[in-house]
TORZADREN-666215 format. One record per residue (C-alpha): residue in three letters; x, y, z. Coordinates in steps of 0.5 Angstrom, whole numbers, padded with zeros to 4 digits, always signed. Last residue first. Layout:
N
AlaXYZ/...
# end
This chain:
309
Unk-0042+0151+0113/Unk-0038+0154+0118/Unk-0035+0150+0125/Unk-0027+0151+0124/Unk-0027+0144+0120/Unk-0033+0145+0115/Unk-0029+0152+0112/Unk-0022+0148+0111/Unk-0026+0143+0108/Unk-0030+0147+0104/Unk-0024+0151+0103/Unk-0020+0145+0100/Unk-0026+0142+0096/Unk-0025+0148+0092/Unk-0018+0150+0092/Unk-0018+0142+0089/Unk-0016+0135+0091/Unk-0022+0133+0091/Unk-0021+0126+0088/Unk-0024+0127+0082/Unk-0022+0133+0082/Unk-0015+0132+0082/Unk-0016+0127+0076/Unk-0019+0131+0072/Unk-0013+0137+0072/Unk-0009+0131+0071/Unk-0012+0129+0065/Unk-0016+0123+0063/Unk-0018+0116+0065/Unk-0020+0114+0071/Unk-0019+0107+0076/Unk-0014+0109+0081/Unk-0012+0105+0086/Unk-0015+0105+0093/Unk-0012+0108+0099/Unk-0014+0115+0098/Unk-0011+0120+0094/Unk-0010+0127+0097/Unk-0014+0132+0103/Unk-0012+0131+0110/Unk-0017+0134+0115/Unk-0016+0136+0122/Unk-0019+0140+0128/Unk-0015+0140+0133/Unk-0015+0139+0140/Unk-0012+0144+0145/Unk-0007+0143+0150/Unk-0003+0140+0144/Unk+0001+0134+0146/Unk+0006+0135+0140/Unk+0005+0127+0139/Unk-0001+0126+0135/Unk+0000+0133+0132/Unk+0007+0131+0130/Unk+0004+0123+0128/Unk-0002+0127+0123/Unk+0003+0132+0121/Unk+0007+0126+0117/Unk+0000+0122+0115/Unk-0002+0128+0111/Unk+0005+0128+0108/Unk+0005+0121+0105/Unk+0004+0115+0109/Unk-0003+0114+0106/Unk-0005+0120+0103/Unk-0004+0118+0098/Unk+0000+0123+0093/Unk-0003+0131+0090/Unk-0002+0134+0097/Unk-0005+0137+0101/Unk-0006+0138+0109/Unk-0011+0141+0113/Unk-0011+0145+0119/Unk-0015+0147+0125/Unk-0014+0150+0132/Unk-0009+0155+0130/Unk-0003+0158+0133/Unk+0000+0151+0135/Unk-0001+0148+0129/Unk+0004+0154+0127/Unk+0009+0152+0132/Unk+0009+0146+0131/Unk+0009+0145+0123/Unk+0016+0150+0125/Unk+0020+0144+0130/Unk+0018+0139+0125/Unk+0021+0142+0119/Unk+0021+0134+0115/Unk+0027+0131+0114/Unk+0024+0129+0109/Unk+0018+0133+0105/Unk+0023+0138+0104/Unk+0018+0143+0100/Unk+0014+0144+0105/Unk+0009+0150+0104/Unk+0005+0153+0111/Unk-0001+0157+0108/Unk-0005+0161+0114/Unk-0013+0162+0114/Unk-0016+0168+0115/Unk-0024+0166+0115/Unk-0028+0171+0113/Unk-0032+0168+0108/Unk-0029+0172+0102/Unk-0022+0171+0106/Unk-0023+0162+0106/Unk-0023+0164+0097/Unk-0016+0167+0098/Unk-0015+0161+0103/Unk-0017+0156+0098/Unk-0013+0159+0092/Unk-0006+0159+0096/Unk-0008+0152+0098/Unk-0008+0150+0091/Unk-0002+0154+0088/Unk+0001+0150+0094/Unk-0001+0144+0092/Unk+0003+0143+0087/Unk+0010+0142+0091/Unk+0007+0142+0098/Unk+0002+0143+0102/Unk+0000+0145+0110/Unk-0006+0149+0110/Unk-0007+0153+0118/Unk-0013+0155+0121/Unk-0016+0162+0125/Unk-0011+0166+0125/Unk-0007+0166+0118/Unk+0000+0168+0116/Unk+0001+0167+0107/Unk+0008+0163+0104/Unk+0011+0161+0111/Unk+0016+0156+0108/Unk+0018+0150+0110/Unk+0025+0148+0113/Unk+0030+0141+0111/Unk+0034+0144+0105/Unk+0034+0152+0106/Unk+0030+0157+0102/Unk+0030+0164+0106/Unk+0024+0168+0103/Unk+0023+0175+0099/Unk+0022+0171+0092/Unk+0015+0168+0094/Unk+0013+0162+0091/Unk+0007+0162+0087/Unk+0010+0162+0080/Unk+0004+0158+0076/Unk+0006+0152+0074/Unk+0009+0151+0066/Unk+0012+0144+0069/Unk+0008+0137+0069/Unk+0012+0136+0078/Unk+0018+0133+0078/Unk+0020+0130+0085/Unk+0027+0131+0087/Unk+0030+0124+0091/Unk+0037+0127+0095/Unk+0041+0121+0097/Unk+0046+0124+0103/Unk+0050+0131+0105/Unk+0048+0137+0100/Unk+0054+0139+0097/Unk+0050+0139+0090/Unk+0043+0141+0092/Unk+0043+0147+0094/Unk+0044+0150+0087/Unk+0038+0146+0086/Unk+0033+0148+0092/Unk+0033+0155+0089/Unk+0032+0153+0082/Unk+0027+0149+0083/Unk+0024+0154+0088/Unk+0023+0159+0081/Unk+0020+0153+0076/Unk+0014+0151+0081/Unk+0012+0148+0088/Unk+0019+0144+0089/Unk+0018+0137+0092/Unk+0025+0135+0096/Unk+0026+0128+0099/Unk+0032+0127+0104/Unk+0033+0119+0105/Unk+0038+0117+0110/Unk+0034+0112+0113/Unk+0029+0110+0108/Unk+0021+0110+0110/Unk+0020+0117+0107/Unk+0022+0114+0100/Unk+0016+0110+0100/Unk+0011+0115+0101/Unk+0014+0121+0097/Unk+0014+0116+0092/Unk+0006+0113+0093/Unk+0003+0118+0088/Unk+0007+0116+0082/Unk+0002+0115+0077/Unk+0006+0110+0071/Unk+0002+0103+0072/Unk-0005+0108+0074/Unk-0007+0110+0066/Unk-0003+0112+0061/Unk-0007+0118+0060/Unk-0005+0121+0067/Unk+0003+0121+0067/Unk+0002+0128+0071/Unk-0001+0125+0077/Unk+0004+0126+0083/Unk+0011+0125+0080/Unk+0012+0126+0073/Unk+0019+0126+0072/Unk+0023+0123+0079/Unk+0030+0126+0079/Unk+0035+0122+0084/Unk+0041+0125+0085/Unk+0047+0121+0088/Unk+0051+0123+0094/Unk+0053+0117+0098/Unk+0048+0114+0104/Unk+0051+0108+0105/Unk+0045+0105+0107/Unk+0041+0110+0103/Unk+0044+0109+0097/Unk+0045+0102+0094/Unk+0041+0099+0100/Unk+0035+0103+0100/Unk+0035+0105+0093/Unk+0037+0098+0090/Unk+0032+0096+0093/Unk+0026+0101+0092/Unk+0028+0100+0083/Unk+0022+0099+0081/Unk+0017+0103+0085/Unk+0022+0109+0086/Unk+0026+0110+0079/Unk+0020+0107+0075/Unk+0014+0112+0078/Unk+0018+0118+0078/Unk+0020+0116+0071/Unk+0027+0118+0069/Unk+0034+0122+0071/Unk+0040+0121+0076/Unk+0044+0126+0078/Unk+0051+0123+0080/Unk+0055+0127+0085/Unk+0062+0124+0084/Unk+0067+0121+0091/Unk+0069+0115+0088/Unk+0063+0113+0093/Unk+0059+0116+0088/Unk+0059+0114+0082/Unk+0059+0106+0084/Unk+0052+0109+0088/Unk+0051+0112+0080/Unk+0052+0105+0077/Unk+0048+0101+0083/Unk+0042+0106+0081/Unk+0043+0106+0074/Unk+0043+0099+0073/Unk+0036+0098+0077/Unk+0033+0103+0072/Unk+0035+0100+0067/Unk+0031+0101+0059/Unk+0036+0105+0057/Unk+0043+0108+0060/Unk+0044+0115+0056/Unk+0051+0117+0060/Unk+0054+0124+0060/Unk+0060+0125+0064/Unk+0066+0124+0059/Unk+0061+0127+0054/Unk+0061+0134+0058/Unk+0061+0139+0053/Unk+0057+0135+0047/Unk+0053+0131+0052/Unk+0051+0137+0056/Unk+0049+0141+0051/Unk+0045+0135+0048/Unk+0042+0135+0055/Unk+0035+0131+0053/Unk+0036+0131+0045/Unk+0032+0124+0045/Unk+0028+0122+0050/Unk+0030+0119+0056/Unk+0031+0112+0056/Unk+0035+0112+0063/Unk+0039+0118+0065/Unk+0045+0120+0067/Unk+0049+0126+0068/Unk+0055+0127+0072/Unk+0057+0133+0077/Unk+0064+0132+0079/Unk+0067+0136+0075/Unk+0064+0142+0079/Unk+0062+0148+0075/Unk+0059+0146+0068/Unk+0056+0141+0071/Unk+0053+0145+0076/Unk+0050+0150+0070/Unk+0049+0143+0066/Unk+0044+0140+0072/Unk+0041+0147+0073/Unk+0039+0146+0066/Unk+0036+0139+0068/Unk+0031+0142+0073/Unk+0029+0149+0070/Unk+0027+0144+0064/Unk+0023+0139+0069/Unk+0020+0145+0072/
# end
């Protein structure tokens, strides 16, 4: 994924010169091409991440489209202010491209998991915050980015994930995407957790249960209008999310059904990362478990939700 991202990163580039390139403390030979063709707008900024923010706002403002790349966990916890008040304010055109959202930086303990990005960033104004389920949606959601008004945050997931996303859809900044339909209960997830979520509802099938799959690539601004036409349709939902669930998209279906005024109750769930702070050590497949966040645990959940055992 991080791969698709970047060279989609040169191909605009390539196309428009008002693509720049910056990254901080990236490993060596990252966008080579780019810095051999295009050296006049490639900068490699170090150990900086508060500096490459108002570097890139300054870009910006000069009427470029920066895309800027580093730690998830170093580009939103870090450097929070600079975003807020250096891009969201006044809501320039700079690209924020977070590695290893979620729990992919597993073996270096809790300083470097970025589980609370989406969270934090989904409180800034102006702010859109795009999570891609695979390589393919990465590709799609690039080539939209570039005339796409506002500072974009575009969250990493560890790359090599399996291609769910199908290819028959309309992919659009701001609209989710209706992967599988279902009577009798709706998952809503994004980024990695829609090959999780996919998984669960072909497990739910087995037992007779037909479960729908609602995937949120933008997780700001959300779809709220299609989140509630499809709860609507069902009296139970869960979310997923490889994130707290503490502000972060569990917490967004939970203010739309609290607010839709539904005449039917729904049953709801929302599966992620508690609030507490991570204390294992291990892989990122490890972790999810440990936390539930699984196609396994998914279906149990689903499957207690609509009254099953």
């Amino acid at each position: 994924m991080r791969r698709t991202c970047l060279n989609s990163v040169y191909k605009l580039a390539k196309e428009d010169d008002r693509v720049f390139f910056i990254g901080s403390d990236l490993g060596v030979g990252t966008l080579d091409i780019f810095k051999q063709e295009m050296p006049d707008r490639f900068f490699m900024e170090g150990i900086s991440e508060q500096h490459v923010i108002g570097m890139s706002s300054g870009l910006a403002m000069e009427g470029n489209i920066p895309y800027v790349n580093t730690i998830a966990v170093f580009l939103t916890r870090r450097c929070f202010e600079q975003i807020c008040l250096d891009l969201c304010l006044h809501n320039v055109n700079v690209r924020l491209i977070g590695n290893g959202g979620g729990l992919v930086y597993a073996p270096l303990g809790p300083t470097h998991f970025a589980t609370d990005d989406i969270a934090i960033l989904r409180t800034l104004p102006n702010m859109t915050i795009l999570a891609p389920a695979d390589a393919k949606e990465m590709e799609r959601l690039m080539r939209l980015t570039l005339d796409y008004d506002g500072p974009i945050y575009i969250r990493l997931a560890k790359g090599g994930d399996k291609i769910v996303t199908p290819d028959d859809r309309k992919y659009k900044i701001g609209k989710s995407v209706e992967v599988r339909d279902g009577r009798d209960a709706l998952i809503i997830t994004t980024g990695i957790g829609l090959q999780i979520a996919l998984e669960a509802a072909d497990e739910l099938a087995g037992k007779g249960l037909d479960a729908g799959v609602l995937h949120i690539h933008t997780v700001k601004p959300l779809d709220v209008e299609s989140i509630r036409d499809k709860l609507a349709e069902v009296p139970v939902a869960v979310t997923v999310e490889e994130g707290v669930v503490t502000g972060g998209l569990g917490s967004a279906v939970a203010e739309i059904i609290a607010e839709a005024g539904f005449e039917q109750v729904k049953k709801f769930r929302r599966i992620g990362i508690p609030d507490v702070f991570c204390e294992h050590f291990g892989s990122q497949a490890l972790l999810l478990e440990s936390f539930g966040i699984t196609s396994e645990n998914v279906a149990r959940t689903t499957l207690e939700l609509a009254g099953g055992k």
